[in-house]
N, CA, C and O atoms as CSV, one atom per row, in Angstrom:
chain,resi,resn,atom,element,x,y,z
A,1,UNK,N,N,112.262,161.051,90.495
A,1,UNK,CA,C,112.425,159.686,90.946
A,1,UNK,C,C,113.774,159.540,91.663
A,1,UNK,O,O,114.694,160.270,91.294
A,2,UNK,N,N,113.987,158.592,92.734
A,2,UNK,CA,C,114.761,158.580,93.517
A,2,UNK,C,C,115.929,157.230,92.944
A,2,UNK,O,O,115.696,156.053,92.669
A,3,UNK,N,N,117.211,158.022,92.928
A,3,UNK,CA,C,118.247,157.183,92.749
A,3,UNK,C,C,118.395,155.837,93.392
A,3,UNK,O,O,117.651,155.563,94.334
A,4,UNK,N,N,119.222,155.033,93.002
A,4,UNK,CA,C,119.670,154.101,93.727
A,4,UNK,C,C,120.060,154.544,95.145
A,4,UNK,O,O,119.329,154.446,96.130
A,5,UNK,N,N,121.490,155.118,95.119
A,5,UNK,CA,C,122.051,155.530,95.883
A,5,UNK,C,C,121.453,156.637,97.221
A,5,UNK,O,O,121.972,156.909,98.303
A,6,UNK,N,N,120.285,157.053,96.658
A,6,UNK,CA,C,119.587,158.065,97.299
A,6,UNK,C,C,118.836,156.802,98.397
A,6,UNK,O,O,119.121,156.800,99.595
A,7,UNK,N,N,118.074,155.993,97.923
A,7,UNK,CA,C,117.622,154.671,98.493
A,7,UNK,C,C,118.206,154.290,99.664
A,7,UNK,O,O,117.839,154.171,100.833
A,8,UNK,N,N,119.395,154.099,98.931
A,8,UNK,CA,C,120.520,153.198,100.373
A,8,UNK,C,C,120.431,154.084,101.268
A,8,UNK,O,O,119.722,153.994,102.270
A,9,UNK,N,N,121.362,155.296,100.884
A,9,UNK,CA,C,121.302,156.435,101.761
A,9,UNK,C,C,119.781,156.185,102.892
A,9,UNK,O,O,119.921,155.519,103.918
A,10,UNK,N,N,118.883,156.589,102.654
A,10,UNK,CA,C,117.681,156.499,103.507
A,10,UNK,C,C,117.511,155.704,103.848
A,10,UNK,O,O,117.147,156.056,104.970
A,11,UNK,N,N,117.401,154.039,103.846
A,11,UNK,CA,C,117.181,152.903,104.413
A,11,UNK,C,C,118.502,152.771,105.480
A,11,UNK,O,O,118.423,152.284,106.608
A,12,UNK,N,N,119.796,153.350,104.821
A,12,UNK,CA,C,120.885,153.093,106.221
A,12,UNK,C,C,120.440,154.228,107.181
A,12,UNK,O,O,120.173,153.730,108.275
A,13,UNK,N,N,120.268,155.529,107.170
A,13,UNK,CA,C,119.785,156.385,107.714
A,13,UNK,C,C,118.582,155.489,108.701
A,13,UNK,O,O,118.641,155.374,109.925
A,14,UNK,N,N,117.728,155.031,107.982
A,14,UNK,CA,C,116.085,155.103,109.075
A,14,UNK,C,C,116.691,153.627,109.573
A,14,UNK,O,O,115.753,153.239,110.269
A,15,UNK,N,N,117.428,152.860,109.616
A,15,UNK,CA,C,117.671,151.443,110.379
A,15,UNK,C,C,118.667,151.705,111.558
A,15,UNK,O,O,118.739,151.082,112.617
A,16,UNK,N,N,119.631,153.067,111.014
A,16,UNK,CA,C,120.646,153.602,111.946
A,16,UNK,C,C,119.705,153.956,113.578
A,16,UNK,O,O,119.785,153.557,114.739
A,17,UNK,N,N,118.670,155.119,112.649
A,17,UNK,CA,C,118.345,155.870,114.030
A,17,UNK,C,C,117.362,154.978,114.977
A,17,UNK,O,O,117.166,155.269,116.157
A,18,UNK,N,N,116.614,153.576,114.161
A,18,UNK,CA,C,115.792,152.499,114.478
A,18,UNK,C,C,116.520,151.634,115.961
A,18,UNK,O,O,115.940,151.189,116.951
A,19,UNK,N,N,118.109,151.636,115.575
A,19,UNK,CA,C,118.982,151.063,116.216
A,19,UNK,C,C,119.122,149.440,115.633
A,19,UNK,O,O,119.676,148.454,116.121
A,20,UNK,N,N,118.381,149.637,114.403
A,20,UNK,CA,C,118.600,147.982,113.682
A,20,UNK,C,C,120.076,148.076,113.258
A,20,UNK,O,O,120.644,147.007,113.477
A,21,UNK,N,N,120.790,148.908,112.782
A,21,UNK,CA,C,122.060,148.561,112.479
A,21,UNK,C,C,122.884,148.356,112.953
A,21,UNK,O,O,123.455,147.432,112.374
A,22,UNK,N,N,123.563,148.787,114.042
A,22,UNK,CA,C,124.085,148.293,114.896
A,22,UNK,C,C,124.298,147.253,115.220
A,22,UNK,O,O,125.361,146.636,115.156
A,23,UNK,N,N,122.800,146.771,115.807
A,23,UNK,CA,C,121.986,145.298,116.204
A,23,UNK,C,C,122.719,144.512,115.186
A,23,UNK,O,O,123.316,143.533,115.634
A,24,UNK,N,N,122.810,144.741,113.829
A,24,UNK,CA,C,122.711,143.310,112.806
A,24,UNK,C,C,124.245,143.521,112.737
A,24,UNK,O,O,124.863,142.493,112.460
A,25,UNK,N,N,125.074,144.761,112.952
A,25,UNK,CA,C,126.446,144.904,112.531
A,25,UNK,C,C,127.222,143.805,113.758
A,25,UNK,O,O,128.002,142.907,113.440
A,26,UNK,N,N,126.826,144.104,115.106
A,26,UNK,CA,C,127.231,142.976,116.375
A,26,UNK,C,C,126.961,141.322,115.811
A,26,UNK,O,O,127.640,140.314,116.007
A,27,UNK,N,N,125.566,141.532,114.968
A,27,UNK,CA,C,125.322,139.694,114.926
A,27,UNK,C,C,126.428,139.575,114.324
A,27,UNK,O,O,127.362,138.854,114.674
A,28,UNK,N,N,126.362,140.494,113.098
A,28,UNK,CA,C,127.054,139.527,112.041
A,28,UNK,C,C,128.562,139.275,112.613
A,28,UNK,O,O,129.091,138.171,112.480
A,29,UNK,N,N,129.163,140.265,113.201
A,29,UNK,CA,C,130.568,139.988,114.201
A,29,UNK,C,C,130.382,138.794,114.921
A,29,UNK,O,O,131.147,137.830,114.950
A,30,UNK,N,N,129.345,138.927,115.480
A,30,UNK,CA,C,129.568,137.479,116.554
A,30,UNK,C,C,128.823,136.290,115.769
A,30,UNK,O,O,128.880,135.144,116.214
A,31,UNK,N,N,128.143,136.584,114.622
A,31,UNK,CA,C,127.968,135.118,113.485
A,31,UNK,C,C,129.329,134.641,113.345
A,31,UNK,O,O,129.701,133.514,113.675
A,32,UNK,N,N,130.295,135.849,112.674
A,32,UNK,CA,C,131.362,135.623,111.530
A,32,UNK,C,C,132.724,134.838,112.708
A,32,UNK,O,O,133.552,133.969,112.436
A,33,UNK,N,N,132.507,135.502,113.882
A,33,UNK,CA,C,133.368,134.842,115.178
A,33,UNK,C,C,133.038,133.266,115.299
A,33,UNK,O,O,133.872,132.361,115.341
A,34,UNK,N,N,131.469,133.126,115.352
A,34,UNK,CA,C,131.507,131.333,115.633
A,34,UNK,C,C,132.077,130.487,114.302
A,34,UNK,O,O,132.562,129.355,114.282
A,35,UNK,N,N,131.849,131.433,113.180
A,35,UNK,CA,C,131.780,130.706,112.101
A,35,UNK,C,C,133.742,130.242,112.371
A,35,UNK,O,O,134.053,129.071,112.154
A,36,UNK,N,N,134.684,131.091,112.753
A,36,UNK,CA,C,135.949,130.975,112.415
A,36,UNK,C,C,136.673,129.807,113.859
A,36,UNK,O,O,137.599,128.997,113.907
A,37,UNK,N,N,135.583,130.342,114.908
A,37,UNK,CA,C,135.950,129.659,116.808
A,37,UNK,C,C,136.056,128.262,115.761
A,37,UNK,O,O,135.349,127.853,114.840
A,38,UNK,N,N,137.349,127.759,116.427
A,38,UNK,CA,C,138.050,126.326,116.396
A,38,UNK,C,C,137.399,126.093,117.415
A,38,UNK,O,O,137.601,126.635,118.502
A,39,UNK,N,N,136.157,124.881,117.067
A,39,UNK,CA,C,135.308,123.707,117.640
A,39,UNK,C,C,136.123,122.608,118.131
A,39,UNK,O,O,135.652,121.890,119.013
A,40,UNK,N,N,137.260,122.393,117.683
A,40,UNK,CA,C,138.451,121.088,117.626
A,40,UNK,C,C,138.751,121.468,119.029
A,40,UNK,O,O,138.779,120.438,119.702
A,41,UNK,N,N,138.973,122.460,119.704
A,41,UNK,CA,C,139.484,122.853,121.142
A,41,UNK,C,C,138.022,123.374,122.209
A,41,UNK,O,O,137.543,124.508,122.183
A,42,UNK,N,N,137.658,122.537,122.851
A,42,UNK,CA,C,136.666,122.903,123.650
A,42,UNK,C,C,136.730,124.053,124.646
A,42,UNK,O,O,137.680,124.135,125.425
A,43,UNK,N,N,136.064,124.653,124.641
A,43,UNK,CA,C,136.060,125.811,125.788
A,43,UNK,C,C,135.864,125.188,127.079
A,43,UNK,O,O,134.962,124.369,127.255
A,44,UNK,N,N,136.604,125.512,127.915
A,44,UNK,CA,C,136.688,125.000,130.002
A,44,UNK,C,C,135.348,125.465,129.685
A,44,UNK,O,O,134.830,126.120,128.781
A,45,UNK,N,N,134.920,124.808,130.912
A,45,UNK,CA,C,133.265,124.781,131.561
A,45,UNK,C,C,133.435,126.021,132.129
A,45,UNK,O,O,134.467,126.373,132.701
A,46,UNK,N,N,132.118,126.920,131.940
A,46,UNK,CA,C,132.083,128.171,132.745
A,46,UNK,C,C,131.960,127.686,134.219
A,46,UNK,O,O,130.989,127.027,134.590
A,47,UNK,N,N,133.008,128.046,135.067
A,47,UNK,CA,C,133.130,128.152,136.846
A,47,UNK,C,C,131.986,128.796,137.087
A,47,UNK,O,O,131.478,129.562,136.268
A,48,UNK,N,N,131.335,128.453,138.591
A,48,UNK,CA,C,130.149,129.307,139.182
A,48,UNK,C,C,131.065,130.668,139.210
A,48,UNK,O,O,130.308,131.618,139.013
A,49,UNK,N,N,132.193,131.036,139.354
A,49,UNK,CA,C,132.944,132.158,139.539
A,49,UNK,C,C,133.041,133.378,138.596
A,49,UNK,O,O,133.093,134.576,138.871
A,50,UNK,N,N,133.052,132.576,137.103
A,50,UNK,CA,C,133.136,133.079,135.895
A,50,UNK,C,C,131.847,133.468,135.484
A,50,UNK,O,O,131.728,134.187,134.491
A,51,UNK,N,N,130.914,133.103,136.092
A,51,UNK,CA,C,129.296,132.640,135.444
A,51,UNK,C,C,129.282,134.168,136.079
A,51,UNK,O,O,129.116,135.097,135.288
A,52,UNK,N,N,129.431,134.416,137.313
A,52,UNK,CA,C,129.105,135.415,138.097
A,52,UNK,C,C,129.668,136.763,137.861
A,52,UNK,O,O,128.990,137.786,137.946
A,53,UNK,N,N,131.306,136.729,137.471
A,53,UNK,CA,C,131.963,137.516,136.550
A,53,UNK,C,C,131.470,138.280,135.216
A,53,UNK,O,O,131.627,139.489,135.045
A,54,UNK,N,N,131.025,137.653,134.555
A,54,UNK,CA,C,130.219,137.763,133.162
A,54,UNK,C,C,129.197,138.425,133.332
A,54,UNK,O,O,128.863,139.389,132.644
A,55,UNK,N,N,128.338,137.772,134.679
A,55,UNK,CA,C,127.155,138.364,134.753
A,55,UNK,C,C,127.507,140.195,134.979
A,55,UNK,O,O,127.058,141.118,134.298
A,56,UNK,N,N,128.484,140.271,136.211
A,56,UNK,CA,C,128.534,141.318,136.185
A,56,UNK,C,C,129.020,142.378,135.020
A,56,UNK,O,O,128.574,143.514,134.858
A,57,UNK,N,N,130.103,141.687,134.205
A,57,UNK,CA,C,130.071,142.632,132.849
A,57,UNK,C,C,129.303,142.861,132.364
A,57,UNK,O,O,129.157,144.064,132.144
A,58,UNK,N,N,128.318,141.966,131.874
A,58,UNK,CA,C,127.157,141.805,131.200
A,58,UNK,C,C,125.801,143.048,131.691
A,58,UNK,O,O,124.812,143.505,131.118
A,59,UNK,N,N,126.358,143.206,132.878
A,59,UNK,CA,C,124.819,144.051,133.758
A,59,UNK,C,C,125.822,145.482,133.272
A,59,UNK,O,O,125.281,146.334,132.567
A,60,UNK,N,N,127.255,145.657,133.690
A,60,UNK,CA,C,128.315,147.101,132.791
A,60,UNK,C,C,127.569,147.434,131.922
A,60,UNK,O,O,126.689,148.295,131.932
A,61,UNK,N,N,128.017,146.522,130.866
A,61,UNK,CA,C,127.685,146.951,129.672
A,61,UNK,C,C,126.154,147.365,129.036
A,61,UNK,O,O,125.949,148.046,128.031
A,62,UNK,N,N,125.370,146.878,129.739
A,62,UNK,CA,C,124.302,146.989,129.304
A,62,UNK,C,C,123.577,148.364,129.840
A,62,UNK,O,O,123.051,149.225,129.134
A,63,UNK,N,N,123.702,148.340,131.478
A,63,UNK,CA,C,123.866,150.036,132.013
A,63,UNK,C,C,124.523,150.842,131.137
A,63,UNK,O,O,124.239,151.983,131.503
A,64,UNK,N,N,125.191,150.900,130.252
A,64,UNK,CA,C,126.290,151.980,129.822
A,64,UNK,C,C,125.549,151.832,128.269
A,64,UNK,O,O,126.161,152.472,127.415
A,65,UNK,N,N,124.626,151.272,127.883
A,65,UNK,CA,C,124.207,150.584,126.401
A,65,UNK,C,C,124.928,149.987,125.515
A,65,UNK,O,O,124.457,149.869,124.383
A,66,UNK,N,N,126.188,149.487,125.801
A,66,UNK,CA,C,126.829,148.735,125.084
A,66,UNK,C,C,126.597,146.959,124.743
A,66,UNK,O,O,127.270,145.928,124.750
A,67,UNK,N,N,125.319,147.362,124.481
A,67,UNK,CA,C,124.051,146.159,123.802
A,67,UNK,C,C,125.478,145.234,123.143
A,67,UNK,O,O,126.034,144.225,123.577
A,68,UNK,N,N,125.741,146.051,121.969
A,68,UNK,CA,C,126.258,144.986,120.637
A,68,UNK,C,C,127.538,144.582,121.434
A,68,UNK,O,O,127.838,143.418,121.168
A,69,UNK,N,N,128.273,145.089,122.206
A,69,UNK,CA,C,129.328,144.684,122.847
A,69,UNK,C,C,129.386,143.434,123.785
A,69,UNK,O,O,130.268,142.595,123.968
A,70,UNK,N,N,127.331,143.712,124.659
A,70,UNK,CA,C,127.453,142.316,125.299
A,70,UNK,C,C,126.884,141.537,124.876
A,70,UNK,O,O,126.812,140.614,125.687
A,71,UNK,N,N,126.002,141.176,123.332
A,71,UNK,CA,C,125.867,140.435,122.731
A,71,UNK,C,C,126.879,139.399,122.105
A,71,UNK,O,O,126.500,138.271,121.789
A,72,UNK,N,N,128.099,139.796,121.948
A,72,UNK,CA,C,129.579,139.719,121.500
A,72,UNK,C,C,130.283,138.714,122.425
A,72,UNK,O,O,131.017,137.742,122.249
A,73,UNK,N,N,129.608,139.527,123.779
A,73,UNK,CA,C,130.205,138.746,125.042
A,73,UNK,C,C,129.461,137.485,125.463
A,73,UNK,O,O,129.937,136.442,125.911
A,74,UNK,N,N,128.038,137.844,125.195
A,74,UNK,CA,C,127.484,136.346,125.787
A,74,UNK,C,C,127.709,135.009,124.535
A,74,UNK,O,O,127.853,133.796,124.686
A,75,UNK,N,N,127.671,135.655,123.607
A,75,UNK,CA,C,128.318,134.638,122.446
A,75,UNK,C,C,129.642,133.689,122.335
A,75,UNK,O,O,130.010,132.639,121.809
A,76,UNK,N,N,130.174,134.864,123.267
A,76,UNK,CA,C,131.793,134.099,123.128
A,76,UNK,C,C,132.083,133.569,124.559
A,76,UNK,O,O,132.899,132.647,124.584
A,77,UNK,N,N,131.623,133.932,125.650
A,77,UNK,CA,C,131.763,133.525,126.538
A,77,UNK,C,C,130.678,132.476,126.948
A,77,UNK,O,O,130.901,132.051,128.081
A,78,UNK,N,N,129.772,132.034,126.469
A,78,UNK,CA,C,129.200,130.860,126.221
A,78,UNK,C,C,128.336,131.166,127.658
A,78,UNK,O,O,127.961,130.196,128.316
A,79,UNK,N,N,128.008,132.673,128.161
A,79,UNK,CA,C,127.137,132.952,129.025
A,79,UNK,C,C,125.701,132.680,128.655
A,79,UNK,O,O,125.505,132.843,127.451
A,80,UNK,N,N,124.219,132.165,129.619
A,80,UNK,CA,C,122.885,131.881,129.103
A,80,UNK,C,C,122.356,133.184,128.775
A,80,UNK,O,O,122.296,134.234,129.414
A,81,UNK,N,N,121.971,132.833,127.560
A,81,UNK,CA,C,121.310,134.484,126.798
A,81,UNK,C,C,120.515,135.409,128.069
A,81,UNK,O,O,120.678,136.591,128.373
A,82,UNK,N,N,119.532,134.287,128.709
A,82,UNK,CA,C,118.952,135.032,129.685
A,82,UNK,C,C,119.529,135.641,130.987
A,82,UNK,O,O,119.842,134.888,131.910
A,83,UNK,N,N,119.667,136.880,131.079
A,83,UNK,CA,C,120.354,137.212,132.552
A,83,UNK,C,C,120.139,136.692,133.551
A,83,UNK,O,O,118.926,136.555,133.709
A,84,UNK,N,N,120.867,136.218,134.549
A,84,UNK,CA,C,120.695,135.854,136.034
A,84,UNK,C,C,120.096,137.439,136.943
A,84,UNK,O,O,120.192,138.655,136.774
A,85,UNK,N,N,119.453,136.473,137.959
A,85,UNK,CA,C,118.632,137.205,138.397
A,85,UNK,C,C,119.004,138.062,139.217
A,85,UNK,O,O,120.045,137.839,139.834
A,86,UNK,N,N,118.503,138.889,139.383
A,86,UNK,CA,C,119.271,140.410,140.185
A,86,UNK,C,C,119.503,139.811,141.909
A,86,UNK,O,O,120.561,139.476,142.444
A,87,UNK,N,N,118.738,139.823,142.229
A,87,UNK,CA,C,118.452,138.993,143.964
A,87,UNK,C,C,119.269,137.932,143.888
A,87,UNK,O,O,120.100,137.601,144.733
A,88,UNK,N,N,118.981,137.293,142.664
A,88,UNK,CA,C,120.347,135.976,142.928
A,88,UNK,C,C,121.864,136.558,143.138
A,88,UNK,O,O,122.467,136.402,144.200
A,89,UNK,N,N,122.484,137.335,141.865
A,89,UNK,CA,C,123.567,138.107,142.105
A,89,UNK,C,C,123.679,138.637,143.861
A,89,UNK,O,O,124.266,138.015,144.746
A,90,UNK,N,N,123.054,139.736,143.991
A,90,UNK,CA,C,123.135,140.544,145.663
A,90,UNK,C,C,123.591,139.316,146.098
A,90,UNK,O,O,124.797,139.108,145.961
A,91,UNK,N,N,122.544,138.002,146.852
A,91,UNK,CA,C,122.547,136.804,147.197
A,91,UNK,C,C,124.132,136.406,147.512
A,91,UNK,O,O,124.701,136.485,148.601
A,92,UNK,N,N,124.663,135.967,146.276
A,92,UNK,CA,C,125.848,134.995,145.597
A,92,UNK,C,C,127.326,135.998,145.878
A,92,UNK,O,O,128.436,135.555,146.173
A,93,UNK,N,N,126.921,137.542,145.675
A,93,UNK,CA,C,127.870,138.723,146.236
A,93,UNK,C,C,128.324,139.232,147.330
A,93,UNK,O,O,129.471,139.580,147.611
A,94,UNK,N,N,127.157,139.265,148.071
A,94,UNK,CA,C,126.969,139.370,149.321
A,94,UNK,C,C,126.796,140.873,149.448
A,94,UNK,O,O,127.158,141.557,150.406
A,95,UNK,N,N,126.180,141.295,148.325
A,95,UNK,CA,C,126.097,142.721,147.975
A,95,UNK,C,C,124.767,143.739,148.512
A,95,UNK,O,O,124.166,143.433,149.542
A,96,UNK,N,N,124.534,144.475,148.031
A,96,UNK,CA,C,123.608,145.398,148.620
A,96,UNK,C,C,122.997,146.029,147.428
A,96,UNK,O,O,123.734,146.384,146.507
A,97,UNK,N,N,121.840,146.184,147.370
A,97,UNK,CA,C,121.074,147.472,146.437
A,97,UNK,C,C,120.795,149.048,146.387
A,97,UNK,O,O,119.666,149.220,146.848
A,98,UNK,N,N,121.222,149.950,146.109
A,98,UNK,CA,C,120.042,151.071,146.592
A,98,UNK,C,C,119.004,151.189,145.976
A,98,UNK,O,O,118.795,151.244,144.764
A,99,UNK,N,N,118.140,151.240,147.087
A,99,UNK,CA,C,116.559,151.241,146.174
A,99,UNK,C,C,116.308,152.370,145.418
A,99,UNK,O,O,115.466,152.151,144.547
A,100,UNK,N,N,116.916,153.973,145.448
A,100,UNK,CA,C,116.941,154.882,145.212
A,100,UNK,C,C,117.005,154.888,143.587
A,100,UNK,O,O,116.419,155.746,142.927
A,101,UNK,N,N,117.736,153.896,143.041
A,101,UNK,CA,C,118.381,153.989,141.523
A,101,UNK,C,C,118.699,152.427,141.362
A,101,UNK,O,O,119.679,152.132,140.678
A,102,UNK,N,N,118.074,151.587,141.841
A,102,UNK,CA,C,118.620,149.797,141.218
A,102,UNK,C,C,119.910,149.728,141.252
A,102,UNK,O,O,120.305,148.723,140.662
A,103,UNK,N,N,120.675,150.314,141.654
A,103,UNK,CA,C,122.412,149.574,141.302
A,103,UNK,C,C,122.669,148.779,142.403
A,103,UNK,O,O,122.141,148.920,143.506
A,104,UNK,N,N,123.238,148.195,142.188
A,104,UNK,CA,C,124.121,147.043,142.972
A,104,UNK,C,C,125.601,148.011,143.345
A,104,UNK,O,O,126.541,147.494,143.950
């Protein structure tokens, strides 16, 4: 029969390689962040400038898989969960695509 400890062991193991841990280790950072963010001081309105800024970290990080990092970021930077749209970005940049590999 299997220990306690043997238990944990395997459930942190199979959630690790699942990529659930991670996932819940970022919420709970960016839970435990709103829980402490002083509400008493309002955050400036995100600028169309900043909106566009973000976006582009946001597209970094996520190319590179640093998921829990821009979960962190759209939380605190009060960016819309949903990404802006790729064509809109190029658009708003005045940027270019290669079709070869999607990058901007």
């Amino acid at each position: 029969m299997a220990t306690v400890a043997e238990l944990k062991a395997v459930l942190k193991d199979t959630l690790e390689k699942r990529g659930v841990l991670g996932h819940l280790k970022a919420r709970i950072r960016a839970e435990v962040f709103n829980a402490l963010n002083d509400e008493s001081e309002p955050r400036p309105p995100l600028s169309h400038e900043n909106l566009l800024i973000n976006e582009l970290i946001r597209e970094y990080l996520e190319f590179n898989k640093y998921k829990y990092t821009a979960s962190v970021l759209i939380s605190e930077s009060g960016q819309p969960v949903v990404p802006l749209d790729r064509q809109f970005l190029i658009r708003e940049l005045n940027a270019f695509e290669e079709s070869k590999d999607n990058t901007i």
